[in-house]
DRENROMI-445434 format. One record per residue (C-alpha): x, y, z. Coordinates in Angstrom, 2 decimals, m for minus. Layout:
# residues N
+---------+---------+---------+
:       u :       v :       w :
+---------+---------+---------+
:       X :       Y :       Z :
...
+---------+---------+---------+
//
This chain:
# residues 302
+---------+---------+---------+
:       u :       v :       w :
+---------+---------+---------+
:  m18.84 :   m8.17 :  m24.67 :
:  m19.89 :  m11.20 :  m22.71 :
:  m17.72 :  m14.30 :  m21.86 :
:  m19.88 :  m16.72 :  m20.28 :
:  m17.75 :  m19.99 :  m18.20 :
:  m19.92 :  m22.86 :  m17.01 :
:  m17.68 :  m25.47 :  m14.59 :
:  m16.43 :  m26.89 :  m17.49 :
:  m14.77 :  m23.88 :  m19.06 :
:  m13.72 :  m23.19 :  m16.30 :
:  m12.32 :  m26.03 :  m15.34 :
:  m10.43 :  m26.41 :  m18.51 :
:   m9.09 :  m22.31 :  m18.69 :
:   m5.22 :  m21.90 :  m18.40 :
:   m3.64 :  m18.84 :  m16.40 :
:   m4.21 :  m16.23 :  m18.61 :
:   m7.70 :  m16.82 :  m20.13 :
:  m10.09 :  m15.28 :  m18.11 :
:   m7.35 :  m12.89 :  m17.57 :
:   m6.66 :  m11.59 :  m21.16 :
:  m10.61 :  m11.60 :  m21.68 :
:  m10.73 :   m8.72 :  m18.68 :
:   m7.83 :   m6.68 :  m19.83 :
:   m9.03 :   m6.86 :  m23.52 :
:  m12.23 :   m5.31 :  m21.71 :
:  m14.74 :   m7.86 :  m21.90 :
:  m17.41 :   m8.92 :  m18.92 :
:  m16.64 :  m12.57 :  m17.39 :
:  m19.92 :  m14.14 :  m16.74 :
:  m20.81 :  m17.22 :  m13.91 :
:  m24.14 :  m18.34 :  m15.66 :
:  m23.69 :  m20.05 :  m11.24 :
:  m22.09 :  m17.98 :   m8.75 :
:  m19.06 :  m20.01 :   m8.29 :
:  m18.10 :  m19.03 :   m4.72 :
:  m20.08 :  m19.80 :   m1.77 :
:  m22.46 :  m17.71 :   m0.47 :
:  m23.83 :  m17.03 :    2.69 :
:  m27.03 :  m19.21 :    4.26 :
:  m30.29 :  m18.33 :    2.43 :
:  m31.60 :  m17.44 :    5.61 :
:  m28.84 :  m14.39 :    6.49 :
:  m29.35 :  m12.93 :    2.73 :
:  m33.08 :  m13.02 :    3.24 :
:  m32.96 :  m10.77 :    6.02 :
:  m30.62 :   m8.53 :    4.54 :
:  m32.54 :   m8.48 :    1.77 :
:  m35.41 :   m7.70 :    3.58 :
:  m34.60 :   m5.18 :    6.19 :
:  m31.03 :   m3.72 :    5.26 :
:  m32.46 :   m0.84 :    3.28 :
:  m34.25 :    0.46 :    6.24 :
:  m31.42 :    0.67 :    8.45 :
:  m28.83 :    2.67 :    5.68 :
:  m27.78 :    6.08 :    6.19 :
:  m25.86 :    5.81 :    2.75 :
:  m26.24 :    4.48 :   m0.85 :
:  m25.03 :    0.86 :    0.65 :
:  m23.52 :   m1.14 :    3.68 :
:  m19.59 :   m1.67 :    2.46 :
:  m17.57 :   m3.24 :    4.70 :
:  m13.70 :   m1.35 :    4.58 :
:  m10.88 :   m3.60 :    5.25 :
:   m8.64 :   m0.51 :    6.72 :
:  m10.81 :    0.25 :    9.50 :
:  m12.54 :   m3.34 :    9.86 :
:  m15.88 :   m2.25 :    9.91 :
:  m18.88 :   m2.02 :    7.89 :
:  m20.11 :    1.73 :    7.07 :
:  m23.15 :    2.79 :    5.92 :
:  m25.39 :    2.27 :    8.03 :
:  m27.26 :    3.90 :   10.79 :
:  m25.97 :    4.35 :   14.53 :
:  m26.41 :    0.79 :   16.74 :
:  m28.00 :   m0.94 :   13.17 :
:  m29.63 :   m4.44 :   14.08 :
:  m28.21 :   m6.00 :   11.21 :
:  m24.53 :   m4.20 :   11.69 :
:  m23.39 :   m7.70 :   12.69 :
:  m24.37 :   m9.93 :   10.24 :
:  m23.31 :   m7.51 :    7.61 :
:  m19.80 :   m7.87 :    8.89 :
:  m20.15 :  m11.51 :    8.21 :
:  m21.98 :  m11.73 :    5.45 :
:  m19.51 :   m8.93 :    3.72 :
:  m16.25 :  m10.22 :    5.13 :
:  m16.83 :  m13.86 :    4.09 :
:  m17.95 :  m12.97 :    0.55 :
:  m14.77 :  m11.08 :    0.32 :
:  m12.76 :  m13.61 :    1.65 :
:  m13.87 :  m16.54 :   m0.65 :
:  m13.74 :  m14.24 :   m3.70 :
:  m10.39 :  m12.87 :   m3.41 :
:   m9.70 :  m17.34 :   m3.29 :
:  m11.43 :  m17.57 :   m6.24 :
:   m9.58 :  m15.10 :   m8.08 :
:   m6.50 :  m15.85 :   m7.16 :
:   m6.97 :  m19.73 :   m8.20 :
:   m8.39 :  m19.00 :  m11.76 :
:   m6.11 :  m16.17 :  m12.52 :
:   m3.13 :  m16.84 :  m10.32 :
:   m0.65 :  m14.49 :  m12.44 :
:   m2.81 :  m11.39 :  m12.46 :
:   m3.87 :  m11.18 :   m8.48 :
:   m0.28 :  m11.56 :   m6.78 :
:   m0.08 :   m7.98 :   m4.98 :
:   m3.80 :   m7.05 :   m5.57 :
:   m5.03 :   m4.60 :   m3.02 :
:   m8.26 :   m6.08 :   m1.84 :
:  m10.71 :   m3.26 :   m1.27 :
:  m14.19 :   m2.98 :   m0.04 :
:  m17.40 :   m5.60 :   m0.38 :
:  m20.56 :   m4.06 :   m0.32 :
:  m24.54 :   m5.02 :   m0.30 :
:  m26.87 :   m3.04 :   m2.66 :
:  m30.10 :   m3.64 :   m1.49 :
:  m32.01 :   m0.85 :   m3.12 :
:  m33.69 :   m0.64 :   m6.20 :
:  m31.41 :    1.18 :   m8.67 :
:  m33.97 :    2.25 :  m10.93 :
:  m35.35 :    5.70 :  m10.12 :
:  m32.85 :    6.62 :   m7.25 :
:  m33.11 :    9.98 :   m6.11 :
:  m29.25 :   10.36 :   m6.19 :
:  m27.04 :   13.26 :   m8.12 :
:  m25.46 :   12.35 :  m11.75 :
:  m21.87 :   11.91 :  m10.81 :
:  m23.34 :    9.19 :   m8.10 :
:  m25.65 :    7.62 :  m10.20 :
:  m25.75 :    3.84 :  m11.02 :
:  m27.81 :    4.33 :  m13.32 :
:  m25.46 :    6.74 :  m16.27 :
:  m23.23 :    5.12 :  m18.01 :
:  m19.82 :    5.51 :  m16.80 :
:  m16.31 :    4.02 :  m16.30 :
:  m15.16 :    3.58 :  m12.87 :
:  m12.49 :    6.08 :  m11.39 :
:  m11.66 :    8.90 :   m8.98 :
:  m13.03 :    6.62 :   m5.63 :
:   m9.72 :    4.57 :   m4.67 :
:   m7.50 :    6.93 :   m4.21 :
:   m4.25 :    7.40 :   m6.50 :
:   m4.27 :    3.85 :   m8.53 :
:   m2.06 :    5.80 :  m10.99 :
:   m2.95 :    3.33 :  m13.68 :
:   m3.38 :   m0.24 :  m11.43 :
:   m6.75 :   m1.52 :  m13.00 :
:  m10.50 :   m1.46 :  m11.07 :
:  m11.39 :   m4.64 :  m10.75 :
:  m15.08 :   m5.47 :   m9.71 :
:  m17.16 :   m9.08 :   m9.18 :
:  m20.58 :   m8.62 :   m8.48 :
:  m23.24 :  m11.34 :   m7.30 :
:  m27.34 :  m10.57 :   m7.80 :
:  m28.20 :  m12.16 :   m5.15 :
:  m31.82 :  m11.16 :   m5.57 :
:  m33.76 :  m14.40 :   m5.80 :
:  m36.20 :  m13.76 :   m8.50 :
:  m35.72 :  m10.38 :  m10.80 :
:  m32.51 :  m10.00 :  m13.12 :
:  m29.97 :   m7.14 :  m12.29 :
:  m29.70 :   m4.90 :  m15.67 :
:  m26.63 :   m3.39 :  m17.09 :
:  m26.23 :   m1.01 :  m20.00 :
:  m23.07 :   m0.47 :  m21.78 :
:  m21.69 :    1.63 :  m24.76 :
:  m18.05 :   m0.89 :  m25.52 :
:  m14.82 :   m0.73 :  m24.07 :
:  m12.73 :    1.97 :  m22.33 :
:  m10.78 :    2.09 :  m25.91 :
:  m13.92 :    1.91 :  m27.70 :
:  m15.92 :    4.77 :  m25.94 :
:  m12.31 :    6.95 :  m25.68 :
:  m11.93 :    6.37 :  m29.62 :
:  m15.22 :    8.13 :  m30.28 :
:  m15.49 :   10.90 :  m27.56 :
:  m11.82 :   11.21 :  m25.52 :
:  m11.20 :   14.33 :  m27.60 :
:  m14.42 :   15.67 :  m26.89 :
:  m13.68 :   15.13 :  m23.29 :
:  m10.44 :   16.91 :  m23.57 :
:   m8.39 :   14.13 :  m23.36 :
:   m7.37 :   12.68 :  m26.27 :
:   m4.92 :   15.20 :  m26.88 :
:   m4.43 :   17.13 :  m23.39 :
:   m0.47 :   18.94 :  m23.45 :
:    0.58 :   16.80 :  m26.67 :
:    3.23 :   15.07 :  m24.08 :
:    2.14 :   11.58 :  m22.32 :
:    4.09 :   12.98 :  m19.07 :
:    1.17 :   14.86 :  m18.24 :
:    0.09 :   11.55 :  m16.85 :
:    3.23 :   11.25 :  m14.93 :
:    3.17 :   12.52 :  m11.01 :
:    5.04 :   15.81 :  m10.42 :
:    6.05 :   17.12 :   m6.85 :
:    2.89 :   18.21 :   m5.36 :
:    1.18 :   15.09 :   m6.32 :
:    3.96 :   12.90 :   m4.51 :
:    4.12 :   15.32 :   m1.75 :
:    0.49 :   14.53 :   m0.89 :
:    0.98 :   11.12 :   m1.52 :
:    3.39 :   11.18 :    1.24 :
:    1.26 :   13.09 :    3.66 :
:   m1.62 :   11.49 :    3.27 :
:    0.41 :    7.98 :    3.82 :
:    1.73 :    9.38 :    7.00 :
:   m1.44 :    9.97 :    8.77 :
:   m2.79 :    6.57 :    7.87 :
:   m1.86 :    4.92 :   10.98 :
:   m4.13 :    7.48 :   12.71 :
:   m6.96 :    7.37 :    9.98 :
:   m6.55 :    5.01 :    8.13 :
:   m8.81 :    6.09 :    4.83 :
:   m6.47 :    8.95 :    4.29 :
:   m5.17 :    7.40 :    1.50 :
:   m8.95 :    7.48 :    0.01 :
:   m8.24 :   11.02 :   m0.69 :
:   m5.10 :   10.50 :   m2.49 :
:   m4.63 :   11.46 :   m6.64 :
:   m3.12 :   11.24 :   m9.23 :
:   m2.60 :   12.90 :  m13.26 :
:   m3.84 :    9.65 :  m14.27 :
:   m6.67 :    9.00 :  m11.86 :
:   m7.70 :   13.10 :  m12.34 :
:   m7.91 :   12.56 :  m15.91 :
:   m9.92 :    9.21 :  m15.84 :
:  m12.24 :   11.07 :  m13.01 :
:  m12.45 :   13.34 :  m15.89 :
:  m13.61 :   11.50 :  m18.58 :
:  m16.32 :    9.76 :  m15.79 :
:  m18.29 :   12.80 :  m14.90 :
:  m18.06 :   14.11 :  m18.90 :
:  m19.86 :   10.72 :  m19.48 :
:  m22.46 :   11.05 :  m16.95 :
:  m22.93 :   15.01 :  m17.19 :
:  m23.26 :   15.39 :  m21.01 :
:  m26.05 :   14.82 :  m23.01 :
:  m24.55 :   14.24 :  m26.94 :
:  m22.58 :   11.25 :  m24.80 :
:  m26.15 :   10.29 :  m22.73 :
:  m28.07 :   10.57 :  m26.06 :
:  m25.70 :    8.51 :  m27.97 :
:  m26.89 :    4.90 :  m29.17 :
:  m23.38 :    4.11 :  m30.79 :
:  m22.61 :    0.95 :  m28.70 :
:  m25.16 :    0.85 :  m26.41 :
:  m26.46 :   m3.09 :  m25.37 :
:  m28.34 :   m4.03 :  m22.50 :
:  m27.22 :   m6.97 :  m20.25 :
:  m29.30 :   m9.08 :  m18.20 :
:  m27.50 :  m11.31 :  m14.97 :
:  m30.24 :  m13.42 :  m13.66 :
:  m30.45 :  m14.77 :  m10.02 :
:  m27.79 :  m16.28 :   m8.68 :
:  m25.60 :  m15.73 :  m11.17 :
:  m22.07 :  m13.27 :  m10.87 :
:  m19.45 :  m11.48 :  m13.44 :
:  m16.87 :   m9.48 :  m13.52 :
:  m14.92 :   m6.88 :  m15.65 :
:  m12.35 :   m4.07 :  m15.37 :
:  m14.97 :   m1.34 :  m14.32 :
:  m11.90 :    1.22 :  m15.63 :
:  m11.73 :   m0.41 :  m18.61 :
:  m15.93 :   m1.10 :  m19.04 :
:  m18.20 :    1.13 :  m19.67 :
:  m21.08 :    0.10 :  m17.29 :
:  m24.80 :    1.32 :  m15.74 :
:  m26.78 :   m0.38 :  m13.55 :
:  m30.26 :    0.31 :  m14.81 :
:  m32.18 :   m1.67 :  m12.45 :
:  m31.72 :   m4.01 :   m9.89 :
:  m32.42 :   m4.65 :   m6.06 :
:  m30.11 :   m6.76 :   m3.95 :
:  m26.36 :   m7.23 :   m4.95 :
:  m22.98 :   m7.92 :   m3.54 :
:  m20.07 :   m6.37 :   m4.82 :
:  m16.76 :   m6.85 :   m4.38 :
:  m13.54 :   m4.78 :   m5.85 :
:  m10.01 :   m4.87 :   m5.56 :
:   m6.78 :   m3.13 :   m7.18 :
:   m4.50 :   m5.19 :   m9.40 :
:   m1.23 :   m3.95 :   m9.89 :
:   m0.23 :   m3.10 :  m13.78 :
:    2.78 :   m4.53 :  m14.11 :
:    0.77 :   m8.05 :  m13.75 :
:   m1.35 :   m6.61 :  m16.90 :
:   m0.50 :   m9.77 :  m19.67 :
:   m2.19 :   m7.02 :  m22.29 :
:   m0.12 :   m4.06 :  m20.92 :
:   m1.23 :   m2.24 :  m24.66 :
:   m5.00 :   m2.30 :  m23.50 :
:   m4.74 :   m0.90 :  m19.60 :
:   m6.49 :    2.72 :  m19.83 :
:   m3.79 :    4.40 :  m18.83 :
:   m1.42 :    3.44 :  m22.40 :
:   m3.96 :    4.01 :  m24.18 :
:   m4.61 :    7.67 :  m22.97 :
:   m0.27 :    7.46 :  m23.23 :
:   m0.62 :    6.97 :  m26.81 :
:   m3.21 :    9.56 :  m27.65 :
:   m1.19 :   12.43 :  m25.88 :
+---------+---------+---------+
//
């Protein structure tokens, strides 16, 4: 599942390579982090007190409220979060848009975050686990089939980050979407389709936005319902948990970065102290590999 681009695959890669490798659900990998980071100095002391002053499971800065949440009232280090976060976001929504400049025109640029707590052995519930294999969904809002896309740095100076994974979206939906009650949910794709209620909230929650502006966090959709769906079947059962069909483990060493769909991935985090993680939305209609986007293929199978 691993692509792997050193400068000079990079270099050479036309529009739609790195691209077509994400939508046909594969995991880009920067053997380098290819986008500056910030001085060695500022990560070191987020490394080394940012845990202590968290009130959540990370600091994540949110670009609709321009500020950084997480952590606890009148945090020391609330400040050079900001810029630490809002840089790293900055330079990798550049990035993107140079190496893949026909999938990232309309992107909605979301929220950059620091993980700087051991994931192993977290004392957190299933369905907000790292550590459970799982495909992304349910905590945007109503992307109503725009793809997840995530880039993550370990920016932990000595210890790999770990990832499990059990295939592609259309891999893992192939073997248990019926199981999850998907695969075949009202025999009619339209279930997928937004009906009046759905748009009516859409609306409402749009209108209040100027006055709090993660409303729209709360928004929904069939599609987004159904993927949220198949996400908390794959973390709360155990014939899915128990299941080696697929499974490979993935080590990023320091300093290095990737990137994948994470609706289109199946992904865990099985250890790992000290990443930064960036995610955006990218509109469908820029999919090259429309056919592959999780939301045709759960079309198809209805």
């Amino acid at each position: 599942m691993l692509e792997s681009f050193d400068e000079d695959r990079l270099r050479s890669a036309e529009p739609y390579t790195v691209s077509d490798l994400l939508e046909q659900g594969k995991i880009v990998h920067f053997p380098r982090c290819p986008v500056p980071l910030a001085s060695e100095a500022d990560l070191e002391r987020l490394r080394r007190d940012l845990a202590g002053q968290l009130k959540r499971k990370n600091a994540s800065y949110h670009p609709e409220s321009d500020r950084v949440t997480g952590l606890q009232p009148g945090a020391p280090l609330a400040g050079l979060a900001y810029d630490v976060l809002t840089r790293h976001r900055q330079a990798v929504s550049d990035f993107l848009s140079g190496i893949m400049p026909k999938l990232m025109p309309d992107a909605t640029i979301g929220t950059c975050s620091f993980r700087p707590v051991e994931e192993q052995g977290r004392n957190l519930s299933a369905h907000a686990s790292s550590e459970l294999i799982h495909i992304d969904a349910g905590a945007y809002g109503a992307t109503n089939g725009d793809r997840i896309l995530r880039f993550f740095v370990n920016v932990n100076p000595d210890t790999d980050r770990v990832w499990a994974t059990k295939g592609s979206f259309a891999e893992v939906f192939e073997r248990y979407g019926s199981k999850a009650g998907l695969a075949a949910a009202t025999g009619n794709a339209r279930y997928l389709e937004r009906g009046l209620l759905d748009r009516a909230r859409t609306a409402a929650l749009h209108g209040v936005s100027h006055l709090l502006p993660a409303a729209t966090i709360l928004d929904s959709s069939p599609y987004d319902r159904a993927m949220r769906k198949f996400h908390n079947y794959m973390k709360d059962t155990p014939e899915f948990r128990n299941d080696p069909a697929g499974y490979q483990e993935i080590r990023f060493a320091p300093g290095s970065a990737w990137m994948a769909f994470a609706d289109g991935v199946s992904h865990a985090c099985i250890s790992g102290r000290h990443a930064l993680i960036w995610t955006c939305l990218v509109p469908l209609k820029n999919s090259h590999l429309p056919e592959l986007a999780p939301i045709n293929i759960l079309r198809r199978a209805a």
